[in-house]
C-alpha positions as CSV (number, residue, x, y, z in Angstrom):
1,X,159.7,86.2,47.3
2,X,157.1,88.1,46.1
3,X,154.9,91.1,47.5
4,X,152.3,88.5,47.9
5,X,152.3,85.0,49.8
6,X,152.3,82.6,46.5
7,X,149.1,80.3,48.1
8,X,147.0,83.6,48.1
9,X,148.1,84.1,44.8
10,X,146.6,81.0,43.6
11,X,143.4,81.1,45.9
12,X,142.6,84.4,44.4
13,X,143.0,83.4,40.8
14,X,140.6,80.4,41.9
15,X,142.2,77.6,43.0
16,X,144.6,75.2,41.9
17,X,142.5,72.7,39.6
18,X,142.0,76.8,37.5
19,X,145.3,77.8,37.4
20,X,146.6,74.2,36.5
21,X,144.5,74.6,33.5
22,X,145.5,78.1,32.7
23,X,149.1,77.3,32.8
24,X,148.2,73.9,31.1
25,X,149.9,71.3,33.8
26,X,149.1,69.0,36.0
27,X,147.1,70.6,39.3
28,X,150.3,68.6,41.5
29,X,152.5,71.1,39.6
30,X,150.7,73.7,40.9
31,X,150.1,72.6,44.9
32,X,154.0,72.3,44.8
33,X,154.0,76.4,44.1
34,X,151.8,77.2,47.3
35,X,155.2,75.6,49.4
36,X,158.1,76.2,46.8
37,X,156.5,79.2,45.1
38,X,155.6,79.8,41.8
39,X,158.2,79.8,39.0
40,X,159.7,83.1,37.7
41,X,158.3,83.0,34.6
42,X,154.8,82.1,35.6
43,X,154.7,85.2,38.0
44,X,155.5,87.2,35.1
45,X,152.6,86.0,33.2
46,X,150.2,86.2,36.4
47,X,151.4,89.8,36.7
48,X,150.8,90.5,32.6
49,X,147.4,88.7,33.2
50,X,146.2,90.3,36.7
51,X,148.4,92.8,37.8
52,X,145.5,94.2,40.6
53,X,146.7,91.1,42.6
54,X,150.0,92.5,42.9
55,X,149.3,95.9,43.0
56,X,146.4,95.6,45.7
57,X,149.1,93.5,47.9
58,X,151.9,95.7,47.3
59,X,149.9,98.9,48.7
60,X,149.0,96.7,52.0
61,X,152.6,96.1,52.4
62,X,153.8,99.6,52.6
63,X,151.2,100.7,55.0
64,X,152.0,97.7,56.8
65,X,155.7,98.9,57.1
């Protein structure tokens, strides 16, 4: 999965009714990513568009391990 818990993801980039418009679907579509996770090519664009919320997570990981 990815370095950061997919729910987070989408709490951080404001909730679920904003990234359903961002992405342009349904907000459904996007409460079905915080349980199945987001798809592939939407994490690439999320990490294009705001790579700090992957970068930030990734650095708490490796002092976590």
């Amino acid at each position: 999965m990815s370095s950061m818990n997919d729910s987070k993801i989408i709490d951080e980039l404001g909730g679920t009714s904003a990234v359903a418009k961002l992405f342009e679907v349904k907000p459904a579509s996007v409460s079905e990513w915080r349980t199945k996770g987001i798809p592939k090519a939407r994490r690439q664009t999320l990490k294009l568009l705001r790579p700090d919320l992957f970068a930030v997570n990734a650095a708490k990981q490796q002092e976590a391990a």
